[in-house]
C-alpha positions in Angstrom: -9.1 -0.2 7.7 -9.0 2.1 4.3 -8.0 5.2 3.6 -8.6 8.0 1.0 -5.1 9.8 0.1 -4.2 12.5 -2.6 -0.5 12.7 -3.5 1.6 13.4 -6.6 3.4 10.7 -8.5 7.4 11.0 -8.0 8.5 7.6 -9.2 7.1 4.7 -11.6 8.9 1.4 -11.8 7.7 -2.0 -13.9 8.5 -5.3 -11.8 8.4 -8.6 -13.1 4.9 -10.8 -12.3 5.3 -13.2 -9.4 4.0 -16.2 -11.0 5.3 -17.8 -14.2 3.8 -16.4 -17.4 2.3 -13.3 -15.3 2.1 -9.7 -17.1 4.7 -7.0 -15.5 3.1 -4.5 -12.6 3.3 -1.2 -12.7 4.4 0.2 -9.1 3.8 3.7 -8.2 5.8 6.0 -5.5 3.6 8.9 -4.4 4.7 12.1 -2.3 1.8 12.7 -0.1 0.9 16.9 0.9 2.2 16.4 4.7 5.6 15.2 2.8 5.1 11.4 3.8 5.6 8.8 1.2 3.5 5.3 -0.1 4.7 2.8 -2.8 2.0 -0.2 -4.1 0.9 -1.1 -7.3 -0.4 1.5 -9.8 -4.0 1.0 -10.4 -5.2 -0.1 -13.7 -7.9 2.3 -14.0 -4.8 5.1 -13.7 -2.4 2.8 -15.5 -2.1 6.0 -18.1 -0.9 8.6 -15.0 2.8 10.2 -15.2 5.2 11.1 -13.2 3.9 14.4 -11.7 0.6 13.5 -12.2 -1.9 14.6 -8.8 -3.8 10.7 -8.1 -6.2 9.9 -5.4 -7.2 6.5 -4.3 -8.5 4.6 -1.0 -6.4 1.6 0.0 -4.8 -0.4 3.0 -1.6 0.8 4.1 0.9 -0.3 6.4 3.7 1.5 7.9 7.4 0.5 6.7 9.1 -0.9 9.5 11.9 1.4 9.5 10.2 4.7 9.6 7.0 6.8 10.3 7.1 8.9 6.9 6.7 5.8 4.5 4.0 3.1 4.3 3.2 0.3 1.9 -0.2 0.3 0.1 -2.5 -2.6 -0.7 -5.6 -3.3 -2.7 -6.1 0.3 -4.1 -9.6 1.1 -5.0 -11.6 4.2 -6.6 -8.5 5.9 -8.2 -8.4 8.8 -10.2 -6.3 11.6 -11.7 -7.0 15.0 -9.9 -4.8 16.8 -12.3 -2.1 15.7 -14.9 1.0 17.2 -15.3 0.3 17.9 -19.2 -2.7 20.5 -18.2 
């Protein structure tokens, strides 16, 4: 299933498309309040957030296989910016 998480942005990184001519993705690592972590790709609609920046989205995650604090996240859906770091 989905779930809704709020976290704050510690780490952007650009990677190469997959597929020949496809545009760069931008991946996001976000700090979650209860100190676990979740890296995916950075939403368009939030494309714009910064490091530091508070987001909140719904997606699929899956634990990493080498830990219980860090999962991967999938198909990210109604994100949004809680609060920027500029403000």
């Amino acid at each position: 299933g989905k779930d809704t998480v709020t976290g704050v942005i510690g780490k952007i990184t650009v990677q190469e498309g997959y597929a020949y001519n496809s545009p760069p993705v931008l991946k996001a690592y976000v700090i979650l309040d209860n100190k676990s972590t979740v890296w995916g790709t950075l939403p368009a609609k939030i494309s714009c957030a910064e490091v530091g920046d508070i987001v909140e989205f719904t997606a699929t995650f899956k634990h990493a296989p080498d830990g219980n604090t860090h999962a991967f996240y999938s198909r990210p859906t109604k994100p949004s910016i809680v609060e920027s770091r500029a403000a």
